[in-house]
PDBQT receptor file of N, H, CA, C and O in Angstrom, charges set to zero:
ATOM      1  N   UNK A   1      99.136 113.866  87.356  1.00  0.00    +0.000 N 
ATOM      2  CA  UNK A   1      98.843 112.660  86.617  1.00  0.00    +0.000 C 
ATOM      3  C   UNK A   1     100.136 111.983  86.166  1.00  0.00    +0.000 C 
ATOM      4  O   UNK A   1     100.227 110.759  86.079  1.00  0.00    +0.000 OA
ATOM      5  N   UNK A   2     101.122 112.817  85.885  1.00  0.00    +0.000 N 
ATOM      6  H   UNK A   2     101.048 113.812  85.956  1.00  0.00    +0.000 HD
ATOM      7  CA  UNK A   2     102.677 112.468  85.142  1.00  0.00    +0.000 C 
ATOM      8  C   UNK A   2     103.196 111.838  86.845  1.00  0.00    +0.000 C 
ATOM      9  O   UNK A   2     104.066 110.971  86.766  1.00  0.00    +0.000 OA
ATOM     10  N   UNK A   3     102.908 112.066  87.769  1.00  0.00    +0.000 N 
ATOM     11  H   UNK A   3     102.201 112.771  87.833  1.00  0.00    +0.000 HD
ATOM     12  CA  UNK A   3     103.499 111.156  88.745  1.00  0.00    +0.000 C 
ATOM     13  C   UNK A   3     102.888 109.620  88.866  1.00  0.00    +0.000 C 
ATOM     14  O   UNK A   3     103.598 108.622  88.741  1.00  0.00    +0.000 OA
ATOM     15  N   UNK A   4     100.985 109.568  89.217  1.00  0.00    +0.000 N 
ATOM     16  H   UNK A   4     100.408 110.378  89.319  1.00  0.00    +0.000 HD
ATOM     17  CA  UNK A   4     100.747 108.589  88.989  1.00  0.00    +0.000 C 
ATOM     18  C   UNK A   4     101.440 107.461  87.800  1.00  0.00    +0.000 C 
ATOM     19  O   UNK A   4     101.678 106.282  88.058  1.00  0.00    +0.000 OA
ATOM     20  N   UNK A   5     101.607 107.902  86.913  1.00  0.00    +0.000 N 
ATOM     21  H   UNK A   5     101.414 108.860  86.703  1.00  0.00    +0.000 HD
ATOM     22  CA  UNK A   5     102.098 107.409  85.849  1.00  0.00    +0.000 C 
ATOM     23  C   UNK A   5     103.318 106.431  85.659  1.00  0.00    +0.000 C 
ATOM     24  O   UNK A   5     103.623 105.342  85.172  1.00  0.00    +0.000 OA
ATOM     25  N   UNK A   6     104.052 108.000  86.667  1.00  0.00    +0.000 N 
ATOM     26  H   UNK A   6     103.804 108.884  87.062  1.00  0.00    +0.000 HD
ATOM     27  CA  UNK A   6     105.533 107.283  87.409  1.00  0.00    +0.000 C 
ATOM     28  C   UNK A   6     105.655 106.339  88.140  1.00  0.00    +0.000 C 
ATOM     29  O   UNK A   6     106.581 105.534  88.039  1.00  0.00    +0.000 OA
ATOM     30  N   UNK A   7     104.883 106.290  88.866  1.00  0.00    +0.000 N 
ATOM     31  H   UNK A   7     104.131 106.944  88.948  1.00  0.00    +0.000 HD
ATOM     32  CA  UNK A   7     104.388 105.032  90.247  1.00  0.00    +0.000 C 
ATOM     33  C   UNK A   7     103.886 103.701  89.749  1.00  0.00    +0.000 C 
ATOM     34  O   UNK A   7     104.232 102.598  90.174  1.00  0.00    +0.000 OA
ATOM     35  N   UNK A   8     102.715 104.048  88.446  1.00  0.00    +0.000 N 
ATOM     36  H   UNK A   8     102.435 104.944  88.101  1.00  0.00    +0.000 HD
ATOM     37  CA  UNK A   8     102.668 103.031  88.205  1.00  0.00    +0.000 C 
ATOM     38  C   UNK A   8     103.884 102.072  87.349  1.00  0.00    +0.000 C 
ATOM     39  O   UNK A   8     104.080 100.861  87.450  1.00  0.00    +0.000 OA
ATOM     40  N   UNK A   9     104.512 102.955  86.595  1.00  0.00    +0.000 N 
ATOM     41  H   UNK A   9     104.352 103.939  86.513  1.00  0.00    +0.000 HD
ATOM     42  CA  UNK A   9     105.824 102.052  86.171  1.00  0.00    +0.000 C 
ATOM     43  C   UNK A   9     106.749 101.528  86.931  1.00  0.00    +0.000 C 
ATOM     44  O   UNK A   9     107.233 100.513  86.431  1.00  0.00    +0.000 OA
ATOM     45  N   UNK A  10     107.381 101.961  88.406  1.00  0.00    +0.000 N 
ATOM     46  H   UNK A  10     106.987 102.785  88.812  1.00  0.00    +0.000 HD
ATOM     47  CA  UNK A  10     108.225 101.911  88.825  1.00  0.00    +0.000 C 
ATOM     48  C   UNK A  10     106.985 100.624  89.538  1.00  0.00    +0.000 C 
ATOM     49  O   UNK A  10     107.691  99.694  89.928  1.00  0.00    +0.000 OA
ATOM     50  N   UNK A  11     106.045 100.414  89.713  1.00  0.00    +0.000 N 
ATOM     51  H   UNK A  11     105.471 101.169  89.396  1.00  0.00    +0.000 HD
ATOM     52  CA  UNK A  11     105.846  98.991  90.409  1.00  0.00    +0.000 C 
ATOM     53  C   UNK A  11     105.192  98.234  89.037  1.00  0.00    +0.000 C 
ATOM     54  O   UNK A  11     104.199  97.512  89.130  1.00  0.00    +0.000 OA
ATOM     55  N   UNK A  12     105.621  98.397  88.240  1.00  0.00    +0.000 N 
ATOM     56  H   UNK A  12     106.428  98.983  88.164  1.00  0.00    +0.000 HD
ATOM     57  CA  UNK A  12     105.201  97.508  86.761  1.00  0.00    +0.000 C 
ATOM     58  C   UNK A  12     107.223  96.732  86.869  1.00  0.00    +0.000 C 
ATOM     59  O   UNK A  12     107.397  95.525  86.703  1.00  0.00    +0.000 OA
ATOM     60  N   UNK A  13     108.342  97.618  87.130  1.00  0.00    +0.000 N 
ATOM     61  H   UNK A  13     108.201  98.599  87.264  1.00  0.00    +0.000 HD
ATOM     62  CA  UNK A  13     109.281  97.656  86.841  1.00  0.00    +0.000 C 
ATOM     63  C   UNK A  13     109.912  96.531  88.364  1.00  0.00    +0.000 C 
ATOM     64  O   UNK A  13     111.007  95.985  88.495  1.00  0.00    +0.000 OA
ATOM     65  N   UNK A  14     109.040  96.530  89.039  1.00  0.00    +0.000 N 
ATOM     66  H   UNK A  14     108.151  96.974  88.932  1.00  0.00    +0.000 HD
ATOM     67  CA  UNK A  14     109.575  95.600  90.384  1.00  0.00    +0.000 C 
ATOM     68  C   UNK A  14     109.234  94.578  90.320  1.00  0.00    +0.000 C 
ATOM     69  O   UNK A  14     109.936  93.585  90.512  1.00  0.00    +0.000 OA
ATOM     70  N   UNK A  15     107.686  94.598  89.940  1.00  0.00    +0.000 N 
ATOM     71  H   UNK A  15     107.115  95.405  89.784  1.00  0.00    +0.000 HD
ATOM     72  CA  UNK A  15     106.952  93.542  89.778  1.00  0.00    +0.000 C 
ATOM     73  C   UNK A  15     107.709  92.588  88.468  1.00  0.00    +0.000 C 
ATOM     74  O   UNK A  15     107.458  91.394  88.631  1.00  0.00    +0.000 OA
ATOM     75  N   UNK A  16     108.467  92.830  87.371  1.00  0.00    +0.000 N 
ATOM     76  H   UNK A  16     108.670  93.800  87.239  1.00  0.00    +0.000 HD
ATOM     77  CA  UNK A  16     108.609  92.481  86.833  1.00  0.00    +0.000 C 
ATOM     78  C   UNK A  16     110.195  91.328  87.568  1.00  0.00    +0.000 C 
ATOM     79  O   UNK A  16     110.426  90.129  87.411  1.00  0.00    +0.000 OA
ATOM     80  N   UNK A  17     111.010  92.475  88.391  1.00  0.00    +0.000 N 
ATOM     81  H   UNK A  17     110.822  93.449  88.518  1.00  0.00    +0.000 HD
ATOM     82  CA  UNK A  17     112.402  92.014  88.810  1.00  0.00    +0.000 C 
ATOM     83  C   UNK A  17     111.744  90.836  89.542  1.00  0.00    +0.000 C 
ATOM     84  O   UNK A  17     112.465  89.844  89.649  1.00  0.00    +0.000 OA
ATOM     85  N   UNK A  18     110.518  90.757  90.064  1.00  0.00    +0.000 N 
ATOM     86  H   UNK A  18     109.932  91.563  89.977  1.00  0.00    +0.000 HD
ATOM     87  CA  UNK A  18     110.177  89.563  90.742  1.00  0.00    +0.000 C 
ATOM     88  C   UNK A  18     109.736  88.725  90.497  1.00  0.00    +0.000 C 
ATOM     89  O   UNK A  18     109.429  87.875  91.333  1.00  0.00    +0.000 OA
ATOM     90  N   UNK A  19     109.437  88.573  88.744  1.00  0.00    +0.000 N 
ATOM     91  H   UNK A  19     109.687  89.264  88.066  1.00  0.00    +0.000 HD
ATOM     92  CA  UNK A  19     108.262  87.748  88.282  1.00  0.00    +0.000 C 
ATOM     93  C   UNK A  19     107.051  87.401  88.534  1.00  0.00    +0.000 C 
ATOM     94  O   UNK A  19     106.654  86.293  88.174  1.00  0.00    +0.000 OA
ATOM     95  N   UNK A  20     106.210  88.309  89.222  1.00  0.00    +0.000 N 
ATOM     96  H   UNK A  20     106.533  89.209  89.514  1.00  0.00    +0.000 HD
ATOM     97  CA  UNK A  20     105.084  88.809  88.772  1.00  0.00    +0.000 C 
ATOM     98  C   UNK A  20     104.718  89.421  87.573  1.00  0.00    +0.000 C 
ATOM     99  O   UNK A  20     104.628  90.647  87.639  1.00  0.00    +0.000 OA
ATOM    100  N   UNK A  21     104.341  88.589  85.843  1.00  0.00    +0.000 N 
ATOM    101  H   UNK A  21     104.415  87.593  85.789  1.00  0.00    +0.000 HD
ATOM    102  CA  UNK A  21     104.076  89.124  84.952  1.00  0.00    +0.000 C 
ATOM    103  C   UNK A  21     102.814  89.217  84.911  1.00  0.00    +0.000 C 
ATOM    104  O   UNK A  21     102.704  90.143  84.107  1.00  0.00    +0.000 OA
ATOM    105  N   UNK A  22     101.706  88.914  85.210  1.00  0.00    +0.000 N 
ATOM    106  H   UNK A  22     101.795  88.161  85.863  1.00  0.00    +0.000 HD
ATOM    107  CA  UNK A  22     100.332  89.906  85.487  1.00  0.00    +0.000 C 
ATOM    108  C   UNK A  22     100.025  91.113  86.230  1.00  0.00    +0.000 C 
ATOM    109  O   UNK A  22      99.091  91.906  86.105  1.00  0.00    +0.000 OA
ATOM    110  N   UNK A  23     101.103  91.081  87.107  1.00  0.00    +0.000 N 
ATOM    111  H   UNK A  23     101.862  90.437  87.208  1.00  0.00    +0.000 HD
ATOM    112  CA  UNK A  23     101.232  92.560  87.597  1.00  0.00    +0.000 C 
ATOM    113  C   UNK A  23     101.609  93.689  87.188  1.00  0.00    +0.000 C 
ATOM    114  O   UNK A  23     101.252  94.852  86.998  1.00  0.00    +0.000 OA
ATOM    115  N   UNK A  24     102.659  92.791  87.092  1.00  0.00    +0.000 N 
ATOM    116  H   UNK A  24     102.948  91.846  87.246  1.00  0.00    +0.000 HD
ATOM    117  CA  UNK A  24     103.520  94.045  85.929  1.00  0.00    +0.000 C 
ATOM    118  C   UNK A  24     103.049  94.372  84.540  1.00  0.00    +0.000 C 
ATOM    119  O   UNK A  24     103.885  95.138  84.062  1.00  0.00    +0.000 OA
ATOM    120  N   UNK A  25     102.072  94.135  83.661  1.00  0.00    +0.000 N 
ATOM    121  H   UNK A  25     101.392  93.512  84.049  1.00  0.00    +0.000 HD
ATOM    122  CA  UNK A  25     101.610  93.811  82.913  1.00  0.00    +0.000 C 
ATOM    123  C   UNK A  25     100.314  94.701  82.776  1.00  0.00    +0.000 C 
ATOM    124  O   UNK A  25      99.909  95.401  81.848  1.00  0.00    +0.000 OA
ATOM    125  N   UNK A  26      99.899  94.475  83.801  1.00  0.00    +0.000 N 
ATOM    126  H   UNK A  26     100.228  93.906  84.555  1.00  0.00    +0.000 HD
ATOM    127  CA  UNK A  26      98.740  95.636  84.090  1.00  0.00    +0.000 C 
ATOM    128  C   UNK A  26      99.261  96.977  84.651  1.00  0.00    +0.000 C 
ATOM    129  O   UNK A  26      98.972  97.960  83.968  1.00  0.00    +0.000 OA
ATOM    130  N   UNK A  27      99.879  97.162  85.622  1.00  0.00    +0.000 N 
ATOM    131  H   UNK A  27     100.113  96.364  86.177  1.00  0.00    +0.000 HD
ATOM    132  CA  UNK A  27     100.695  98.260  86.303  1.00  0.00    +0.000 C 
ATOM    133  C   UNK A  27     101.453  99.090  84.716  1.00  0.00    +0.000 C 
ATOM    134  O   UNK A  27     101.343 100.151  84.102  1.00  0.00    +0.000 OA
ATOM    135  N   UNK A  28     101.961  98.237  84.659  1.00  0.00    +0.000 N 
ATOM    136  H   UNK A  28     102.050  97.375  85.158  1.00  0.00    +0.000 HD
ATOM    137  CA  UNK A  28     102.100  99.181  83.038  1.00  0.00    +0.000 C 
ATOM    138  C   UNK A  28     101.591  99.919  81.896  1.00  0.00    +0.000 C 
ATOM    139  O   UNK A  28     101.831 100.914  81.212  1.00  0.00    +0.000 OA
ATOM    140  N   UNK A  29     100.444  98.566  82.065  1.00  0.00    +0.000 N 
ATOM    141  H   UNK A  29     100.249  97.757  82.620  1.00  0.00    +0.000 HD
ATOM    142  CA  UNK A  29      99.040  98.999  81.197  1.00  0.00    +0.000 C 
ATOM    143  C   UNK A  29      98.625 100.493  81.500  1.00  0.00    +0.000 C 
ATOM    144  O   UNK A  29      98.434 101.360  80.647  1.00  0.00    +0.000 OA
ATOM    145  N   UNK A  30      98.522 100.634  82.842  1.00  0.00    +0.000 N 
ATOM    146  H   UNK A  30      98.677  99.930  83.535  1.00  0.00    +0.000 HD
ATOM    147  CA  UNK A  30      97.840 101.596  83.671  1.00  0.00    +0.000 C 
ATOM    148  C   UNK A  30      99.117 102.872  83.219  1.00  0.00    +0.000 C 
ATOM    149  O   UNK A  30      98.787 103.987  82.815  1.00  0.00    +0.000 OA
ATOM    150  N   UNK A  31      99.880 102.641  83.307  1.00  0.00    +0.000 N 
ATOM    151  H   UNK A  31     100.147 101.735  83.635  1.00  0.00    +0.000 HD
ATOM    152  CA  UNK A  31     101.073 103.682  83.384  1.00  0.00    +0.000 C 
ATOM    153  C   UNK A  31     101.426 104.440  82.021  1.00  0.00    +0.000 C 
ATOM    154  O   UNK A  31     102.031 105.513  82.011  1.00  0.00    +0.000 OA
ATOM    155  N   UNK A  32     101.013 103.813  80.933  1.00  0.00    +0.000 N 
ATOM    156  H   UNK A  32     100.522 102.942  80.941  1.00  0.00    +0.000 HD
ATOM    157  CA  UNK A  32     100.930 103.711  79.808  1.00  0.00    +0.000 C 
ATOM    158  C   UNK A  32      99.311 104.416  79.347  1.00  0.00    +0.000 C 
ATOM    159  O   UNK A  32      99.406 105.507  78.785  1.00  0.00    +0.000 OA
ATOM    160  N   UNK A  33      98.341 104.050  79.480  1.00  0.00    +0.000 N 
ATOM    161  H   UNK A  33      98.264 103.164  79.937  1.00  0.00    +0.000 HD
ATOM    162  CA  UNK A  33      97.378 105.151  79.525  1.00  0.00    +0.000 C 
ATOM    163  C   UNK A  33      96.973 106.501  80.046  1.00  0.00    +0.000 C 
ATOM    164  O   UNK A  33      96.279 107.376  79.529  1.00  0.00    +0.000 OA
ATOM    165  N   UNK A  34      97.802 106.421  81.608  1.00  0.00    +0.000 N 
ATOM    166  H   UNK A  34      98.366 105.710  82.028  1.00  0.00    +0.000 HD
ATOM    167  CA  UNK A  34      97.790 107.656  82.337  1.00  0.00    +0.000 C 
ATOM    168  C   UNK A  34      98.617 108.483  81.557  1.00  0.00    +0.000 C 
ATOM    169  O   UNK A  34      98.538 109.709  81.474  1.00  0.00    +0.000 OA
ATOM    170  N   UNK A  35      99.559 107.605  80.886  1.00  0.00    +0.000 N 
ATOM    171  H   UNK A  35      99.623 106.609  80.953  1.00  0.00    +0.000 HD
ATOM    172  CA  UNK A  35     100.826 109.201  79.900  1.00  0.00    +0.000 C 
ATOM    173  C   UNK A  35     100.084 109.401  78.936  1.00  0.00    +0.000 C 
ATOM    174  O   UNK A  35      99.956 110.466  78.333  1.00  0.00    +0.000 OA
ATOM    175  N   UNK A  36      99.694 108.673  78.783  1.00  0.00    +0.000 N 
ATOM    176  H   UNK A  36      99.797 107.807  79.273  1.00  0.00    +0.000 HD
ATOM    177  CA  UNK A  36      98.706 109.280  77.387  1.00  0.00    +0.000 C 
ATOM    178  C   UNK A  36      97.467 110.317  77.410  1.00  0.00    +0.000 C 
ATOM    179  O   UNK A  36      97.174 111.116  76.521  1.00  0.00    +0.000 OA
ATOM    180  N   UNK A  37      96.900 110.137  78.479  1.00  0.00    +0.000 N 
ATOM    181  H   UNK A  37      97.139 109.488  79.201  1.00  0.00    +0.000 HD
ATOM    182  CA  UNK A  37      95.707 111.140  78.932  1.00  0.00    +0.000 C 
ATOM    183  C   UNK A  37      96.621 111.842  79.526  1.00  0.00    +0.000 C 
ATOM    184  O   UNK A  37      96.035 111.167  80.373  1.00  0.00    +0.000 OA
ATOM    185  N   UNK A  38      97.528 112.555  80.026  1.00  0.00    +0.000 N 
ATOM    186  H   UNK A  38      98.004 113.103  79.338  1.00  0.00    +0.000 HD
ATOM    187  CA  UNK A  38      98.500 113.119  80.412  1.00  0.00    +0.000 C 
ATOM    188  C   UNK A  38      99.213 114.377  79.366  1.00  0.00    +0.000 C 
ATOM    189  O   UNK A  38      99.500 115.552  79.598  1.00  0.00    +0.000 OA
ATOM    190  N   UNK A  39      99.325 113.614  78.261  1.00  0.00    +0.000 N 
ATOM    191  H   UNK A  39      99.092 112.660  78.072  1.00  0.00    +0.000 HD
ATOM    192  CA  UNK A  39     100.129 114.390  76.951  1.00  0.00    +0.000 C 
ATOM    193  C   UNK A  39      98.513 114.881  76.082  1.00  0.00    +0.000 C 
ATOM    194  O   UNK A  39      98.331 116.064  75.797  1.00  0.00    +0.000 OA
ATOM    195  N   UNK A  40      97.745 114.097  75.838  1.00  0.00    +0.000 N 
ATOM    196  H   UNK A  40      97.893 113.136  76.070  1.00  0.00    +0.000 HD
ATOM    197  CA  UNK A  40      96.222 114.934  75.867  1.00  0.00    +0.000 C 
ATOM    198  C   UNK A  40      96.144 116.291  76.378  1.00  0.00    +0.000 C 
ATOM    199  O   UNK A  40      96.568 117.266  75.756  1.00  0.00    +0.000 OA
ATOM    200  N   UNK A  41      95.571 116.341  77.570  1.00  0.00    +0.000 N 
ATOM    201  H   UNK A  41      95.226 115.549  78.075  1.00  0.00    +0.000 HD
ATOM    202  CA  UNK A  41      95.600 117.459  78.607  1.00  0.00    +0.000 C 
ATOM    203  C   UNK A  41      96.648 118.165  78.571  1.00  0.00    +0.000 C 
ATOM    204  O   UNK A  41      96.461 119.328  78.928  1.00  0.00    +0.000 OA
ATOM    205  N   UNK A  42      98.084 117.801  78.160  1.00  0.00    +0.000 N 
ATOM    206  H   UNK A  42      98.236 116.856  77.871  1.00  0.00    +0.000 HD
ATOM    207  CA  UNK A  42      98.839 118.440  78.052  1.00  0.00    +0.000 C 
ATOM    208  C   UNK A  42      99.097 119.417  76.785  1.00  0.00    +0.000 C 
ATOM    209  O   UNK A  42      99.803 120.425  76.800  1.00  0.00    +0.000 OA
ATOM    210  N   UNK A  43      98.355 118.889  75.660  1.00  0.00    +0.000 N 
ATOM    211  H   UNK A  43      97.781 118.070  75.648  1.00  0.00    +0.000 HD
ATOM    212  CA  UNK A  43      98.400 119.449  74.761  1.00  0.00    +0.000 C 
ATOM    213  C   UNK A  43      97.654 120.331  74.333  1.00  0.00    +0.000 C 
ATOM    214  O   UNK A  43      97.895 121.180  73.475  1.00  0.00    +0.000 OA
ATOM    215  N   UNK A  44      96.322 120.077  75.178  1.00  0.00    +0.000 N 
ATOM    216  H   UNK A  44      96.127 119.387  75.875  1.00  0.00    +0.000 HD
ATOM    217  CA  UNK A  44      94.813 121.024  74.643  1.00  0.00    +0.000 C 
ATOM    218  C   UNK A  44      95.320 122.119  75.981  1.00  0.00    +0.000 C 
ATOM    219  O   UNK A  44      94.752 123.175  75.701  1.00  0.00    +0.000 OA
ATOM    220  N   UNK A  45      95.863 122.267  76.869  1.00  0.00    +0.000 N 
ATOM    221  H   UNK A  45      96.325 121.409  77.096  1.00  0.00    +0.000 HD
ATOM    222  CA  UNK A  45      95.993 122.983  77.264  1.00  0.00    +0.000 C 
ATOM    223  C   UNK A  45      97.242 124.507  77.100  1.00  0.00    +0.000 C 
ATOM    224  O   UNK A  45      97.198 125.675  77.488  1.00  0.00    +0.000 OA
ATOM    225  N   UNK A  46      98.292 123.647  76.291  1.00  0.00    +0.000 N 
ATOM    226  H   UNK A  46      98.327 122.699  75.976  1.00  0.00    +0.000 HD
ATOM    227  CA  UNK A  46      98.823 124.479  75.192  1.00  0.00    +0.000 C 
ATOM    228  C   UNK A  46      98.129 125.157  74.311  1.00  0.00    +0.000 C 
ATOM    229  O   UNK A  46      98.239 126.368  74.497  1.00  0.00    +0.000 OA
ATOM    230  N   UNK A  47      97.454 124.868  73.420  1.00  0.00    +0.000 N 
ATOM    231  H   UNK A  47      97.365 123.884  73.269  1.00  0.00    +0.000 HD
ATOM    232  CA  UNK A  47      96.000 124.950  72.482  1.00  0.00    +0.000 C 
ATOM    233  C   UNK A  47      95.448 126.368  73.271  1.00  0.00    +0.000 C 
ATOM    234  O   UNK A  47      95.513 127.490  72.768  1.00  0.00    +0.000 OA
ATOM    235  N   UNK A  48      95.100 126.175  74.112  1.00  0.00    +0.000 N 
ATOM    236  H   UNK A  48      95.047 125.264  74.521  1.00  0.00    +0.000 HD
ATOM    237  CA  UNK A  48      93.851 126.983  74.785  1.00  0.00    +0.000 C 
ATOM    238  C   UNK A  48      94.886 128.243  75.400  1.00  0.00    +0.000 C 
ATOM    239  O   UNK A  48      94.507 129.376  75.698  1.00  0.00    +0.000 OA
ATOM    240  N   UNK A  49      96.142 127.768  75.486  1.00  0.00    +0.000 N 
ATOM    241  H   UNK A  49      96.450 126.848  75.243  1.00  0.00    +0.000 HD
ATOM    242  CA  UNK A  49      96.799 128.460  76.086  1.00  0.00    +0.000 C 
ATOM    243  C   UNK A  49      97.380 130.014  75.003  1.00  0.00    +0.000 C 
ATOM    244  O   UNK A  49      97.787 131.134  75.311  1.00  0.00    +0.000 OA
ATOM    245  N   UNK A  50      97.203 129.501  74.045  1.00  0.00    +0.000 N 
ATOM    246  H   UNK A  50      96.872 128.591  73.796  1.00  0.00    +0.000 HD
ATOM    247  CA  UNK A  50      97.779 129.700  73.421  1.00  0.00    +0.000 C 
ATOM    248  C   UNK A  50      96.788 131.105  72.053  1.00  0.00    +0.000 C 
ATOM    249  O   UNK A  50      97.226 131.884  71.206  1.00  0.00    +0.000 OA
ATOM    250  N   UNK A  51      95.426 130.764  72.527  1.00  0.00    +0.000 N 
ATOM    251  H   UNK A  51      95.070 130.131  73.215  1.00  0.00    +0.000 HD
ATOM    252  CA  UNK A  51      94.023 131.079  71.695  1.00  0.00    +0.000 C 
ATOM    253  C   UNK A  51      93.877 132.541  72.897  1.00  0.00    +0.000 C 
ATOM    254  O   UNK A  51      93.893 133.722  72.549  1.00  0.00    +0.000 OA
ATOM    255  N   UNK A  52      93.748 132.054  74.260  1.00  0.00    +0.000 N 
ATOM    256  H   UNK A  52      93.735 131.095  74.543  1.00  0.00    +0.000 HD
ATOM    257  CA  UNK A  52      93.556 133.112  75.056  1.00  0.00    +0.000 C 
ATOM    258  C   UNK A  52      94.545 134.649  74.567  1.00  0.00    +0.000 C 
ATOM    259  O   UNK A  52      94.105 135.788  74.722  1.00  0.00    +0.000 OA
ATOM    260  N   UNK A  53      95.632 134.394  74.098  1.00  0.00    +0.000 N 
ATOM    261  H   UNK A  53      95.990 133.469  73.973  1.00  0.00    +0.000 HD
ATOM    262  CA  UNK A  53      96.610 135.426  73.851  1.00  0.00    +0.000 C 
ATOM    263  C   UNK A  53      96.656 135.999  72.576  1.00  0.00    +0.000 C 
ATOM    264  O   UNK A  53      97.477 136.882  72.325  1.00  0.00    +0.000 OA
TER     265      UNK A  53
């Protein structure tokens, strides 16, 4: 998911060098929620990781 994430910034980050700001705009959007459900999952799985032991 931390790659999608990556991908979507790095074409939020082109789109921008080109002036496409609705693209980039959303592509970010997107890139920006995926880290976030990302660090979620990342965290409950510490959590759980952590209960098992």
């Amino acid at each position: 998911m931390l790659y999608w994430a990556v991908i979507f910034l790095i074409i939020a980050i082109i789109a921008a060098i080109f002036g496409f700001g609705g693209i980039a705009a959303t592509s970010a959007g997107i890139a920006k929620i995926l880290f976030i459900i990302f660090i979620i999952l990342f965290l409950i799985s510490l959590v759980f990781g952590f209960v098992r032991r």
